[in-house]
C-alpha positions as CSV (number, residue, x, y, z in Angstrom):
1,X,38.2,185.8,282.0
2,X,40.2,184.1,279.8
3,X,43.2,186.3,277.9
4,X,44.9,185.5,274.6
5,X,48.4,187.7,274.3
6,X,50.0,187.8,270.9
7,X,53.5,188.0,270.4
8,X,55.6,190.9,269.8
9,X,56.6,189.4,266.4
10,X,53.2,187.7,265.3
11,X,53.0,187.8,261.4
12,X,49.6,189.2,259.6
13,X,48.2,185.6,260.0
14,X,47.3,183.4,262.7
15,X,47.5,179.2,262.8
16,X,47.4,176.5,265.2
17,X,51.2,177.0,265.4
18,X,51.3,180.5,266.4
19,X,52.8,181.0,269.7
20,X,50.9,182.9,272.1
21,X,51.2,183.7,275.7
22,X,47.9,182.0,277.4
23,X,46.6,183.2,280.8
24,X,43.5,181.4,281.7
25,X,40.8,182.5,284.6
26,X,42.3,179.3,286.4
27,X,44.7,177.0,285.9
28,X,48.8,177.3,284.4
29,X,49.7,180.1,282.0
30,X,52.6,180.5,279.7
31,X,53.8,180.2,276.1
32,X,52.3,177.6,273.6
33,X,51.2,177.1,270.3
34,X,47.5,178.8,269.8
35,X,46.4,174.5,268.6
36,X,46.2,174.1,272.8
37,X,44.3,176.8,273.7
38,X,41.5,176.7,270.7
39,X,37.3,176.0,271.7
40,X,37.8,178.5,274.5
41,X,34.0,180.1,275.2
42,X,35.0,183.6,276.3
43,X,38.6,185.5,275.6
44,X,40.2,188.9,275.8
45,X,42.6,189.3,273.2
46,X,45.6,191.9,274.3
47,X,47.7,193.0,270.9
48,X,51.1,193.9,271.4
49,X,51.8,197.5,271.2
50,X,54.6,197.0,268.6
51,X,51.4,197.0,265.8
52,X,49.7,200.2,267.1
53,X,49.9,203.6,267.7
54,X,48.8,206.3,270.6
55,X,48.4,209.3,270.9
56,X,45.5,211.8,272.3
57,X,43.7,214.9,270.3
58,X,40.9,217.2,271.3
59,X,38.0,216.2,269.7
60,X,35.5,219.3,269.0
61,X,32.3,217.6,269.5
62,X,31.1,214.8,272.5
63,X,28.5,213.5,270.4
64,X,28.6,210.1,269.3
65,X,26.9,210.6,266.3
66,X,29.7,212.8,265.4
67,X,32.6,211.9,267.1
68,X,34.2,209.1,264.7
69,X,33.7,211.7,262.0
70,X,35.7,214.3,263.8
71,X,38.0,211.9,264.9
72,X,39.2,210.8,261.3
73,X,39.7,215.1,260.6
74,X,41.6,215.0,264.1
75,X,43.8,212.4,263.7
76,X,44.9,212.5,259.7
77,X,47.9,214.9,260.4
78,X,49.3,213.2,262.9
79,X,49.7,209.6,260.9
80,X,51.6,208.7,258.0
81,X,49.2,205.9,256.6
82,X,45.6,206.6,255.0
83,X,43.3,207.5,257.7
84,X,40.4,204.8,256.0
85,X,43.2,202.3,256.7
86,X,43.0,202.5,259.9
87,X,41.2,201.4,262.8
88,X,40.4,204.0,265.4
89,X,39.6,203.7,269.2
90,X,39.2,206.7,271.6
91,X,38.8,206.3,274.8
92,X,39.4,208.3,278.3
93,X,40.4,211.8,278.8
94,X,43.9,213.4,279.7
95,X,44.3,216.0,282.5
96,X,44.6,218.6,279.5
97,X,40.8,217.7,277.8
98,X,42.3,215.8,274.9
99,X,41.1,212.1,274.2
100,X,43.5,209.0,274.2
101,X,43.4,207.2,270.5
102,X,45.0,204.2,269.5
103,X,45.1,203.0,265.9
104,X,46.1,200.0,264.3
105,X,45.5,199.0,260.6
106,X,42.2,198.1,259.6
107,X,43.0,194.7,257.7
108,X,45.7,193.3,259.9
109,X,43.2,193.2,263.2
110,X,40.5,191.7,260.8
111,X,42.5,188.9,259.5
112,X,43.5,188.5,262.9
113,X,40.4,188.3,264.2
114,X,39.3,185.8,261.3
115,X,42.0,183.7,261.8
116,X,41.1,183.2,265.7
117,X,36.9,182.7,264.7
118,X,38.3,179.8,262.2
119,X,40.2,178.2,264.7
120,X,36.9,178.2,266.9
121,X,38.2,181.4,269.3
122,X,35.8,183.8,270.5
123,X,36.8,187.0,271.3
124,X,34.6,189.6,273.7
125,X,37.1,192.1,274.1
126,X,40.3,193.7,272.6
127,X,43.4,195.8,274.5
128,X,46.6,196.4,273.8
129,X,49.1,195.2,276.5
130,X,51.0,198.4,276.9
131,X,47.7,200.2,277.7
132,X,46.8,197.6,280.5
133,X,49.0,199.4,282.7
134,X,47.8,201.2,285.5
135,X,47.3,205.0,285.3
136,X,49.0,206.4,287.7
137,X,51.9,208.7,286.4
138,X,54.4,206.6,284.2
139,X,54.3,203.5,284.3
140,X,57.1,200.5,282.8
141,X,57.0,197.0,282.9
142,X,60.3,195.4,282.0
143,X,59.7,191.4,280.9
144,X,62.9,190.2,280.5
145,X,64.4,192.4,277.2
146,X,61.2,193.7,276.3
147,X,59.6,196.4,278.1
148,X,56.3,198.2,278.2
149,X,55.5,202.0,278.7
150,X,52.0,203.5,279.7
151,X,50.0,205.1,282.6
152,X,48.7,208.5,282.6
153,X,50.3,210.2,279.5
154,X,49.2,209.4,276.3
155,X,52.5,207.3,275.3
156,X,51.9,203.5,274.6
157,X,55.6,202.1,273.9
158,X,57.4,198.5,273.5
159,X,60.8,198.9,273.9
160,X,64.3,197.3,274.8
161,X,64.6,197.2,278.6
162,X,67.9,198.4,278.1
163,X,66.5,201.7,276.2
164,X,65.0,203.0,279.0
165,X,67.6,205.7,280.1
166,X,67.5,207.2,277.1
167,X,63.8,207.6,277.0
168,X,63.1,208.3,280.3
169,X,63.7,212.2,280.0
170,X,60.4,212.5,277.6
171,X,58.7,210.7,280.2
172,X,56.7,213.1,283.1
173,X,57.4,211.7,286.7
174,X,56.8,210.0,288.8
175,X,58.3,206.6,287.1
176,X,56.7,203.9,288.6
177,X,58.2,200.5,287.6
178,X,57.6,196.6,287.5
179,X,58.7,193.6,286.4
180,X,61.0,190.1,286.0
181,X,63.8,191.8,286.5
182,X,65.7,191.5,289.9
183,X,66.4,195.3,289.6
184,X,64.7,197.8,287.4
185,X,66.9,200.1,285.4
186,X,67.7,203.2,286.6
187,X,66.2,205.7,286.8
188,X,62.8,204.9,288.5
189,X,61.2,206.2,291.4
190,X,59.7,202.4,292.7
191,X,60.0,199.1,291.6
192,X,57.9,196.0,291.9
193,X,59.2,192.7,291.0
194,X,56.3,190.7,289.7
195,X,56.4,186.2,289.5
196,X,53.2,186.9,287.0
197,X,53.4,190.1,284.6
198,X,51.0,188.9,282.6
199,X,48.6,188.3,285.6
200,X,49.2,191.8,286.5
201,X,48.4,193.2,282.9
202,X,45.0,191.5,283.0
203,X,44.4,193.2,286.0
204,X,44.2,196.6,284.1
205,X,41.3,195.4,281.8
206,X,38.8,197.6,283.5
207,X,40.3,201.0,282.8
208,X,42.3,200.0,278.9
209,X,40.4,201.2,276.0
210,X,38.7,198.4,273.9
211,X,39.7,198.2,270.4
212,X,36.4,196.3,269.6
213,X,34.5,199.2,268.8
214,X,32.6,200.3,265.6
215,X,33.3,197.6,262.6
216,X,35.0,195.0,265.2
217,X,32.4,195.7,268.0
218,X,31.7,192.0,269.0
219,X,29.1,190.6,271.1
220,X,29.6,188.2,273.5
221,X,27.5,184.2,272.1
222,X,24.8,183.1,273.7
223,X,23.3,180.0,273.3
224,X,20.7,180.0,271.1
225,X,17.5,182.1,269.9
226,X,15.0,180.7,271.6
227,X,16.5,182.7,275.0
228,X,16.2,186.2,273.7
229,X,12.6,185.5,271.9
230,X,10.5,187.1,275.1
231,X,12.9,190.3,274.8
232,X,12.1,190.1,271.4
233,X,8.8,190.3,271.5
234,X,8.7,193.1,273.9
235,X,11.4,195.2,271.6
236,X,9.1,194.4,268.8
237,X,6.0,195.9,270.6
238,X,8.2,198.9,271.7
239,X,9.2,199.6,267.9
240,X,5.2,199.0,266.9
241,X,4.4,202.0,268.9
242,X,7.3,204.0,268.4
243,X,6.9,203.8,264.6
244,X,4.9,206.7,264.0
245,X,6.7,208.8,266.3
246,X,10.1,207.8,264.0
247,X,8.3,208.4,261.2
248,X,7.6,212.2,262.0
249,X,11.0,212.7,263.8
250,X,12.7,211.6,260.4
251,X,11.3,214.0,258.6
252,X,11.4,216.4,261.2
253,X,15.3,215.9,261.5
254,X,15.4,216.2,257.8
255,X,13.9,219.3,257.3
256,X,16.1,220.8,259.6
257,X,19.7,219.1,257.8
258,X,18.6,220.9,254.8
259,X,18.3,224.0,256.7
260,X,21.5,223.8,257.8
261,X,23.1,222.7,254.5
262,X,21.5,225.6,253.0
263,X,23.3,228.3,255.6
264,X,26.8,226.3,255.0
265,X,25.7,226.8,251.4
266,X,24.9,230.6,251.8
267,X,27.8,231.2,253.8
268,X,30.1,229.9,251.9
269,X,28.8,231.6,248.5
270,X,29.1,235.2,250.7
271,X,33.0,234.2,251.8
272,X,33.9,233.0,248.3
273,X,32.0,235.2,245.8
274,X,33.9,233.5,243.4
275,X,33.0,230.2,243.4
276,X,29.8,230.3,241.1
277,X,29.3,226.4,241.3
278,X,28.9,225.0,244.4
279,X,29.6,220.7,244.1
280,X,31.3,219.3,247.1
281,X,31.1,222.0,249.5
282,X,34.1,220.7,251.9
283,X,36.0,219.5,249.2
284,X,36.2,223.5,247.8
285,X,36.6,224.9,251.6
286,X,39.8,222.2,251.9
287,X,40.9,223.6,248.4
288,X,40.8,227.4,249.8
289,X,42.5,226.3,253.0
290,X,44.5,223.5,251.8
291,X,48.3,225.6,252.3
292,X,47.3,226.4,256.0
293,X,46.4,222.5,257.3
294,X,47.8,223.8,260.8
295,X,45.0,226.6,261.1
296,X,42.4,224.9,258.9
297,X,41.0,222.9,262.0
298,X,40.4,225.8,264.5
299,X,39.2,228.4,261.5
300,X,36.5,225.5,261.0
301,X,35.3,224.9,263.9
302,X,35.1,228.6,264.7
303,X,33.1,228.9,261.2
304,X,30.8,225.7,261.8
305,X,29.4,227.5,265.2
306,X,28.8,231.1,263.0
307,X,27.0,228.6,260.3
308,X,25.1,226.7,263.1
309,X,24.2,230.0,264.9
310,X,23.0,231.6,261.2
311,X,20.8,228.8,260.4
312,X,18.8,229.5,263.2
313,X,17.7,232.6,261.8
314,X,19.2,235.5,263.3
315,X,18.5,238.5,261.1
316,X,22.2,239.2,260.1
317,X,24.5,239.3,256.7
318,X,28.5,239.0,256.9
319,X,30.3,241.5,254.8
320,X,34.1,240.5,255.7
321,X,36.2,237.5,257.9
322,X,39.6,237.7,259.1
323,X,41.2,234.4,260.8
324,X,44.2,235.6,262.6
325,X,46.0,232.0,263.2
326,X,48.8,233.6,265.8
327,X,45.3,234.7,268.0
328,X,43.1,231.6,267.0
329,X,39.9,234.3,266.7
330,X,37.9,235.2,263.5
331,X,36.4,238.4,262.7
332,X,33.5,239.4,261.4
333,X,32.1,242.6,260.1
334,X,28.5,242.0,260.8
335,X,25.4,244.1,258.8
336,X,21.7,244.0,260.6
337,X,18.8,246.1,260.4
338,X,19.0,247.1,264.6
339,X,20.9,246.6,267.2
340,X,19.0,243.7,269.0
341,X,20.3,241.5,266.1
342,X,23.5,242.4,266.9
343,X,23.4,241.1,270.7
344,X,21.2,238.4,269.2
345,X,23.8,237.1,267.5
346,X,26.4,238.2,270.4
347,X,24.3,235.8,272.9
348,X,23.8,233.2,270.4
349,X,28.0,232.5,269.6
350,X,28.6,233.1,273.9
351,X,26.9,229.8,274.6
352,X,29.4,227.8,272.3
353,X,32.0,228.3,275.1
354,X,34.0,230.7,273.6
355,X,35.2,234.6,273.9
356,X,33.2,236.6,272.1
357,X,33.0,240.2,271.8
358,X,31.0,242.6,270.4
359,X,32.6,246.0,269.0
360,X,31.2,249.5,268.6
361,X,27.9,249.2,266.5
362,X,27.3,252.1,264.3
363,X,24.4,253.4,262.0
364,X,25.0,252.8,258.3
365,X,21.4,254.4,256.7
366,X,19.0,251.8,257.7
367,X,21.4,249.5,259.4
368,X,23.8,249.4,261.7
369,X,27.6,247.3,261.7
370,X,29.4,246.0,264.1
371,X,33.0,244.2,264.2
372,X,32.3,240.4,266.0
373,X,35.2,238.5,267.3
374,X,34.7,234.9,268.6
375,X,37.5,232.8,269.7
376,X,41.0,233.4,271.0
377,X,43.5,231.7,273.0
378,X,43.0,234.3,276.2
């Protein structure tokens, strides 16, 4: 497939006389202004890493429904700009669980993307060049003065080729290095001198994250309606039968989100007594938690599961919680009326994954207490 690399220095618009680096399926490659390349059917556009950043997180959910939402939460602390600014791509896993992310802003891929429909471009795909490389420990591709840093860790760099010895020490090994160069700089473990670099970026399509996900998904053109009118038709019988189902499903799925906003709600009015009036409910958990953003995450997510486990109906009230952020656990002193509660409750938090355990219950009248602690970094 066709691939469309902008420059380094491209401005927030695009015109014919834009100079981009054009690498066809067949035929010559190189630098030209974007007025020769324009009416193309099918093209991947690569972004220069200059315009983004990467970086990885641990998301706390797999769901897709959920993920972008926890994503936003993830990544808010770890960028300077306004989250909703943003656009935000995640993508495969590192060794260590956490998911790679690159972001770039939000209006500057859209005008780009404009700009390129206008001129009669259509793009299928998006990638940035630096994550193109392969991933195989670290890997560097020097093109002339500019260089390019990727592979297995989550770094996605543009650089001066004469830079690299001084970055090469936050880099893990082995260093793995390509390019134009007639000798890489020092040090690197290999090097490869490439005739076509930007051939050998393409090549790395298959495993880079594409950036043309959620608002900029794109699908490829076809050409015309009348093609997709049988599949249509069968879709529209599917959804005929389907309805009714959908129908009882919606309020099925409903039903149970009120549930479950009416434990967050009853949790939250037993750990802050205080707060009589109940109008955004995360907005007045961030307030309580707003000086401890480092803990705030982990004491969530460890309070969403006792919410989620609560709203299921386990016959239990919580007197007291205790966060302890150098431990990542929270306590709870737990009230039931017997003792099968308590494990019920014990069984219930186990199958989130984490440690919990169960102190020594004891009778208080009617009921019996018991100290729960879920979480912990081992």
């Amino acid at each position: 497939m066709d691939c469309l690399f902008l420059p380094a220095d491209c401005g927030p618009r695009i015109d014919r006389d834009t100079r981009v680096y054009w690498l066809p399926g067949e035929g010559n490659d190189g630098w030209m202004p974007l007025a020769k390349v324009i009416e193309r059917s099918s093209v991947t556009l690569v972004l220069p890493a200059e315009v983004c950043s990467a970086f990885a997180v641990n998301l706390p959910t797999r769901k897709a429904r959920w993920v972008n939402q926890a994503l936003a939460y993830a990544v808010e602390e770890l960028l300077a700009e306004n989250v909703d600014d943003l656009h935000l791509t995640h993508g495969d896993a590192l060794e260590d669980g956490r998911r790679r992310v690159i972001a770039i802003r939000r209006q500057l891929l859209a005008d780009w993307l404009q700009d390129l429909k206008t001129l009669g471009l259509t793009i299928v795909a998006i990638h940035v060049d630096a994550d193109l490389l392969p991933r195989d420990g670290t890997q560097l591709l020097f093109i002339e003065d500019r260089a390019l840093l990727g592979g297995s860790p989550e770094a996605r760099l543009a650089f001066e080729s004469t830079q690299w010895p001084h970055l090469v020490g936050q880099c893990p090994a082995p260093h793995h290095g390509h390019g134009t160069l007639d000798v890489g700089p020092a040090p690197l473990d290999d090097y490869q001198q490439l005739d076509e670099p930007y051939r050998f970026l393409a090549s790395g399509r298959a495993a880079a994250l594409n950036l043309a996900q959620g608002d900029f998904a794109i699908q490829a053109a076809g050409s015309g309606l009348g093609q997709w009118k049988p599949v249509m038709i069968v879709l529209a019988l599917v959804l005929a039968v389907q309805l009714v189902f959908n129908l009882v499903q919606a309020w099925t799925l409903e039903s149970q989100a009120e549930r479950y906003a009416e434990a967050s709600r009853a949790l939250y009015t037993e750990l802050f007594p205080e707060d009589r009036r109940i109008v955004n409910l995360r907005a007045q958990f961030d307030e309580h938690i707003g000086q401890r953003a480092g803990a705030s995450a982990e004491f969530m997510r460890l309070l969403n599961e006792v919410a989620l486990a609560l709203a299921e109906g386990i016959p239990v009230s919580i007197g007291q919680l205790d966060f302890n952020q150098a431990r990542g656990d929270l306590a709870l002193q737990v009230r039931a009326s017997d003792f099968a509660a308590l494990e019920q409750l014990r069984q219930r938090l186990g199958q989130t994954g984490e440690s919990v355990q169960l102190g020594s219950a004891s009778r208080d009248g009617d009921a019996v207490s018991a100290r729960v602690v879920i979480g912990g970094r081992g």
